[in-house]
C-alpha positions in Angstrom: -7.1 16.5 11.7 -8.0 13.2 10.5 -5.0 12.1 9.6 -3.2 13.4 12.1 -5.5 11.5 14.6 -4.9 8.2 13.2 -0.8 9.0 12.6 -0.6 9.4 16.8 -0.9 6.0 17.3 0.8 4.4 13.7 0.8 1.1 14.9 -2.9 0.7 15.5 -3.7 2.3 12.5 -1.1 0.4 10.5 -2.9 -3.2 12.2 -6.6 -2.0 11.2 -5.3 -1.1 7.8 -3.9 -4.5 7.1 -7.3 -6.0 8.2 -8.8 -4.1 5.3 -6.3 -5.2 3.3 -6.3 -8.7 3.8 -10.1 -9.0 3.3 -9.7 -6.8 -0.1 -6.8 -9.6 -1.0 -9.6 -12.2 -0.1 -12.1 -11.1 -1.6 -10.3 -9.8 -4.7 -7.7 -12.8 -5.6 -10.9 -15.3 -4.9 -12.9 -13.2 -7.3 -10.4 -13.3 -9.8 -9.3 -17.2 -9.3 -12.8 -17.9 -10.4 -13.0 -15.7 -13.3 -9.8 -17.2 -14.0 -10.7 -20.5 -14.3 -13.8 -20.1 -16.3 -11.9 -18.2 -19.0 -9.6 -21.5 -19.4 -12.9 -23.4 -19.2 -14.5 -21.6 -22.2 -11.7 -21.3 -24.0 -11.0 -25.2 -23.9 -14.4 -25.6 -25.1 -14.6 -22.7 -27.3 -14.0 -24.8 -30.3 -17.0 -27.6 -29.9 -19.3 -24.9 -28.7 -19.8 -23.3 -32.0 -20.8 -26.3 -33.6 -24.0 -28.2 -34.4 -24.2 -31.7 -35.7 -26.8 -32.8 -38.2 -27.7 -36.4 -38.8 -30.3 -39.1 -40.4 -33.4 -38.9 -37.9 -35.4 -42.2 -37.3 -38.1 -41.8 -39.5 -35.4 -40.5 -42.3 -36.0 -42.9 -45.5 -32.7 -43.5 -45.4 -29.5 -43.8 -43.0 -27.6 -41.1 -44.5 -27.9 -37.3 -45.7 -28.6 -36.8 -49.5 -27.0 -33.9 -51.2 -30.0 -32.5 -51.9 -30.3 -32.4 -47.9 -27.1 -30.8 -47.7 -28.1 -28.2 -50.3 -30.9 -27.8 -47.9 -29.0 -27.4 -44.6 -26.5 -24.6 -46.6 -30.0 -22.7 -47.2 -30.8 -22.6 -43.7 -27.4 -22.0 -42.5 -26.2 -19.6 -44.8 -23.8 -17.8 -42.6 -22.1 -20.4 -41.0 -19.5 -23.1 -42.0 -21.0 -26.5 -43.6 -19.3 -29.1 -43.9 -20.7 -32.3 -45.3 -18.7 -35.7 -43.4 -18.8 -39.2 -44.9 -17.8 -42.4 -41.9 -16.7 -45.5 -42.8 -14.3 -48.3 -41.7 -11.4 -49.3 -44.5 -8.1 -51.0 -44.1 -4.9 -48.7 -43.7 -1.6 -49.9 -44.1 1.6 -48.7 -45.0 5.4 -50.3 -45.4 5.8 -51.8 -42.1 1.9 -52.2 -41.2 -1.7 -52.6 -41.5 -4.5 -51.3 -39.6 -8.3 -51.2 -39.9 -9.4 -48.0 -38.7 -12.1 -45.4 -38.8 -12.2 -42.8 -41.7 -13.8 -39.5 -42.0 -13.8 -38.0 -45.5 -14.2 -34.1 -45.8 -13.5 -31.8 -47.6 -12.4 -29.0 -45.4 -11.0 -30.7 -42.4 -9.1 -27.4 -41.1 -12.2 -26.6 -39.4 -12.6 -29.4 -37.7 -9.3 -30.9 -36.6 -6.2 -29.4 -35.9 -3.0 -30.1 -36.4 -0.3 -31.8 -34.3 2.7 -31.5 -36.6 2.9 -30.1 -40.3 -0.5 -27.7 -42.2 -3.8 -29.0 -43.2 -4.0 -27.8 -46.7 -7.1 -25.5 -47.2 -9.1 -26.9 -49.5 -7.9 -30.2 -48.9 -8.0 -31.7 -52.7 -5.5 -35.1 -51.8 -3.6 -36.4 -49.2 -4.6 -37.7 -45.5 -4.9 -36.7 -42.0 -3.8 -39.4 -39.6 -3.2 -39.3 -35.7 -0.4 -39.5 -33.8 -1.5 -43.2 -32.4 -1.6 -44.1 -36.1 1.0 -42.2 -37.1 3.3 -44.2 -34.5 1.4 -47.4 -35.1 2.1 -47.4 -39.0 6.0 -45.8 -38.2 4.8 -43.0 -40.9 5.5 -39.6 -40.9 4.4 -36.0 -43.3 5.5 -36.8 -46.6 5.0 -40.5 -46.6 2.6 -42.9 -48.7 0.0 -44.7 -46.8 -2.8 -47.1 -48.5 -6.5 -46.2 -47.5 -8.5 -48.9 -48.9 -7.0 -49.5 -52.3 -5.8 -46.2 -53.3 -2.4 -44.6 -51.8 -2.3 -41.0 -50.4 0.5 -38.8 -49.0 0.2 -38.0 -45.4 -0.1 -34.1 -45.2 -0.5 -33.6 -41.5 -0.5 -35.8 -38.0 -3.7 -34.1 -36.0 -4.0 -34.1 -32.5 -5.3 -37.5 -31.2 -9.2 -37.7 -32.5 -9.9 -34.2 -33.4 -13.1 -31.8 -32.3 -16.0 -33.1 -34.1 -15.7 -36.9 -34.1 -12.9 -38.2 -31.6 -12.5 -42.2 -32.8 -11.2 -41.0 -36.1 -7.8 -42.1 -36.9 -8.1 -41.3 -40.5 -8.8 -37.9 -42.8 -8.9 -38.6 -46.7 -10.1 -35.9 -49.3 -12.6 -37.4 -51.5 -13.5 -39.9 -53.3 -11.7 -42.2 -50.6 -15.4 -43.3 -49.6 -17.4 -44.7 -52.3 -20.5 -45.0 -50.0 -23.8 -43.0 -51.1 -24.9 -40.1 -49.0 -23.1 -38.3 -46.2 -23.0 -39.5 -42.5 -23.6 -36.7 -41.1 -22.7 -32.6 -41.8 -21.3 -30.1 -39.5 -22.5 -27.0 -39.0 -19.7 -24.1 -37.9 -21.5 -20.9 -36.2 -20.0 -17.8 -34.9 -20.6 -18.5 -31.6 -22.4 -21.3 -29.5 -26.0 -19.2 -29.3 -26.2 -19.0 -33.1 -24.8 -23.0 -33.2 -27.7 -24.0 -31.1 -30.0 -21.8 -33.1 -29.0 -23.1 -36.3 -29.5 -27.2 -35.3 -32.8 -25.5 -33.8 -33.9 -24.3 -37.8 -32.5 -26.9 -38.8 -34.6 -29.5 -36.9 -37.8 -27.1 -37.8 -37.0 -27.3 -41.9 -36.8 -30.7 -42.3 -39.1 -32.1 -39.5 -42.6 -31.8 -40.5 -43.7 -35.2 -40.5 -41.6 -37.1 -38.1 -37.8 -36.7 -37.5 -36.4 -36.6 -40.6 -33.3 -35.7 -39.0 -32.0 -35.1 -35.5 -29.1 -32.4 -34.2 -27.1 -32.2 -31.5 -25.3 -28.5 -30.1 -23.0 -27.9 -27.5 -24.3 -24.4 -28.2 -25.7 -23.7 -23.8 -22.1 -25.4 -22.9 -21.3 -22.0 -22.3 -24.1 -20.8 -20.2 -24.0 -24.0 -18.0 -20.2 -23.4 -17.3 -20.6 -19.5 -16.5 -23.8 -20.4 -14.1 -21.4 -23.2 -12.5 -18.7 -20.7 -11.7 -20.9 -17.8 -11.1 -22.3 -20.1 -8.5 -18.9 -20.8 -7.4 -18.0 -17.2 -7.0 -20.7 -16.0 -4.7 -19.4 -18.5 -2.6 -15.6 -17.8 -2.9 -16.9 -13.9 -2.1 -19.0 -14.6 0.5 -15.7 -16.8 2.2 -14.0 -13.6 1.4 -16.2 -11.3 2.7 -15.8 -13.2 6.0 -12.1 -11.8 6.4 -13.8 -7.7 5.7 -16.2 -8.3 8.7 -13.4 -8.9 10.8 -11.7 -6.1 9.7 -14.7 -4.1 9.8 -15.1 -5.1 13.9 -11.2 -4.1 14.3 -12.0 -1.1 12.8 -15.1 -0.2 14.7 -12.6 -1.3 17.9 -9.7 1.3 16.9 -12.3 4.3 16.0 -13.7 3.2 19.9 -10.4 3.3 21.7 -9.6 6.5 19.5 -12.5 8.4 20.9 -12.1 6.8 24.3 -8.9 8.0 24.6 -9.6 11.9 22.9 -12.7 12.3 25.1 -10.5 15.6 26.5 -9.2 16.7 23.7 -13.2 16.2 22.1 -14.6 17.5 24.6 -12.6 21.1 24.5 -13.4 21.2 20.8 -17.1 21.1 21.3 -16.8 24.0 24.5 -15.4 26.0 22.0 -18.0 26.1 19.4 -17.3 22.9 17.2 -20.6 21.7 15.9 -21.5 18.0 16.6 -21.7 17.2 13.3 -18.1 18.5 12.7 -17.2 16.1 15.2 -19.4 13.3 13.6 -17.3 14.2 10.0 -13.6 13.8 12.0 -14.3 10.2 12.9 -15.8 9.6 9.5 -12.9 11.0 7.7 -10.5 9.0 9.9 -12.7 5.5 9.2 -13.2 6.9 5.4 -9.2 6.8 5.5 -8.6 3.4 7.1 -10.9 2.0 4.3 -9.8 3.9 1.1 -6.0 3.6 1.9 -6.7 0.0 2.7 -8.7 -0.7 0.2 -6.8 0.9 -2.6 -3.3 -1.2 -1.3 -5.6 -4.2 -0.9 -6.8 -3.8 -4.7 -2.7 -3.0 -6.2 -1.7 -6.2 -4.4 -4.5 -8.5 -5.9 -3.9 -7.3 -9.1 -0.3 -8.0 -9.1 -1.5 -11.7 -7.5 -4.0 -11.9 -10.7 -1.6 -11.2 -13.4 1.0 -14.0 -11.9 -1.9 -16.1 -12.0 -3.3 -15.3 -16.0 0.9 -15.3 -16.3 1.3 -19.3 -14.8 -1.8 -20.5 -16.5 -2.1 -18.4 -19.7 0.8 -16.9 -20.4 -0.6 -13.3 -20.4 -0.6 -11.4 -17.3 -2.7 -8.5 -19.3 -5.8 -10.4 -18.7 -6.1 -9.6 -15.2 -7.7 -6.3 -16.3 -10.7 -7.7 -18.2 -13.6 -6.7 -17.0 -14.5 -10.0 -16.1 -11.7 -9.7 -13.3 -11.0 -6.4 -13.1 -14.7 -6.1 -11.8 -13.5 -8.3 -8.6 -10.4 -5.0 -7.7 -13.6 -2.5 -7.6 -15.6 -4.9 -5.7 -12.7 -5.5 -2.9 -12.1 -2.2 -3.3 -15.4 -0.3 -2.3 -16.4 -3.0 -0.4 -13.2 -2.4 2.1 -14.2 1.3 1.9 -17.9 0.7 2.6 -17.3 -2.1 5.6 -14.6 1.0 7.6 -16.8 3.9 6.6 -19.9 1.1 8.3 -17.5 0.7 11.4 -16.9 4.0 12.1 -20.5 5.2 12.2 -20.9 4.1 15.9 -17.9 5.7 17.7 -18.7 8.9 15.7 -22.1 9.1 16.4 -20.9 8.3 20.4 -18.6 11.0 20.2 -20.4 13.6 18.3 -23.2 13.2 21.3 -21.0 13.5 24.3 -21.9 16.7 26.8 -18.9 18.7 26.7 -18.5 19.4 30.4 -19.0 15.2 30.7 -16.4 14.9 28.0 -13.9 17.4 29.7 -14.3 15.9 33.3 -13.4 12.3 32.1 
């Protein structure tokens, strides 16, 4: 009876469905823009937030780390990544040029920097890194010699311009390019950015007993800051959404009115012969329960198909609409269209579940 209620007048129906629609769409798409966009955040900085930088503190003895030190840090980070990195400043040059540029000497550069054109050799034993600034500036390419210093090396890879760890490096030489004592500073490579900012917390805590011996630094609550930002963000995107449901919720609550208005008759008859009020009360309901689950469900298919085109334009994967992280945002729209009808409705069924039959007839 429900359904066949609402079918009389398609039209109405059709309009008051759309408005549940529209506010899924809102609430949905805005839901998932957000989610969207904080997936591209972390993943842009998913490769500094796993790391943790250890240097020479200011009461250190001296301005560099021993390798006793570094011995010391591999103790305390035993499951991570460390990588020891010596700095220095040295003359480049090759057949057409010369520069003087900054150096990093590592030994296992592939975790820190990555590469523009050609592999970085793992372990990296000889050869040099160089940038494509360099690269262009020296008119080398991979395979060429260049001179670091006073020793020549073959250039194994151009890396994107600075790399992760240390972004003014133009230069990446296996050892012994540097014959400076001690290390500049070590890298510490973690599983994630909680256990990176754990580990430059130990760290600080093992050698720091008497002053600071050495001092870290962690990009390790990047993370949390960016999700806090954008779960800021999308309370307010969903609470601009939400605005378009109550809306729909009033033209709801206006259709299920001029519905009853219109049926007093018909609801009237029912009731003389014997139909309970609360059978009455369950007919509008079920036609409000309808507006909002049909709407709802079309409302949730269409943002979905807007979410994947989005993950499709930016990402290049239109699967990832359906993490949970979005996916969450299609039940959200979704009962939240339901719930807003199923709210509207409860007044004109209430109204016409208590109207006196004989009053009911004679209007």
């Amino acid at each position: 009876m429900a359904w066949r209620n609402l079918w009389r007048n398609r039209l109405r129906t059709i309009l008051a469905a759309l408005g549940i629609v529209i506010g899924v769409i809102a609430i949905a798409g805005l839901g998932i823009t957000g989610s969207a966009l904080r997936y591209g955040t972390a993943q842009q900085f998913s490769d500094i937030t796993n790391q943790a930088t250890v240097m020479p503190g200011e009461d250190a003895e001296q301005r560099y780390l021993t390798e006793s030190q570094v011995q010391s840090i591999r103790g305390v980070a035993s499951n991570a990544t460390v990588i020891p990195v010596k700095q220095g400043r040295v003359t480049i040059s090759s057949h057409t040029g010369e520069s003087y540029a900054s150096v990093d000497q590592v030994t296992k550069p592939r975790e820190l920097y990555s590469a523009h054109k050609g592999t970085i050799p793992q372990p990296f034993r000889t050869g040099v890194l160089i940038n494509n600034e360099t690269a262009a500036y020296l008119n080398v390419t991979i395979g060429d010699l260049i001179i670091v210093g006073d020793q020549s090396y073959k250039v194994r890879a151009i890396i994107s311009d600075g790399g992760i760890g240390y972004r003014d490096s133009r230069v990446v030489v296996s050892p012994p390019a540097l014959s400076k004592q001690g290390y500049s500073s070590v890298m510490i490579i973690a599983e994630d950015g909680d256990a990176a900012q754990y580990l430059a917390n130990a760290t600080k805590d093992h050698f720091n007993t008497e002053g600071e011996v050495v001092r870290t630094s962690s990009y390790g609550g990047l993370n949390q800051r960016v999700g806090s930002l954008f779960s800021t963000l999308n309370l307010v995107l969903l609470g601009i959404g939400s605005i378009s449901l109550v809306v729909a919720g009033v033209s709801i609550l206006n259709v299920m009115l001029m519905s009853t208005i219109e049926r007093r008759s018909e609801i009237g008859v029912l009731r003389a012969v014997g139909v309970r009020r609360k059978d009455v009360l369950r007919m509008i309901l079920a036609e409000a329960t309808l507006l909002g689950v049909i709407g709802g469900a079309v409302g949730a298919v269409l943002s979905a198909g807007i979410g994947a085109l989005l993950y499709d334009t930016l990402y290049s994967d239109p699967l990832l609409v359906f993490r949970w992280a979005s996916a969450r945002y299609l039940i959200v729209g979704f009962c939240f269209g339901a719930f807003a009808s199923v709210l509207s409705g409860i007044y004109p069924a209430w109204k016409a579940a208590n109207k006196r039959p004989v009053e009911a007839i004679r209007s």
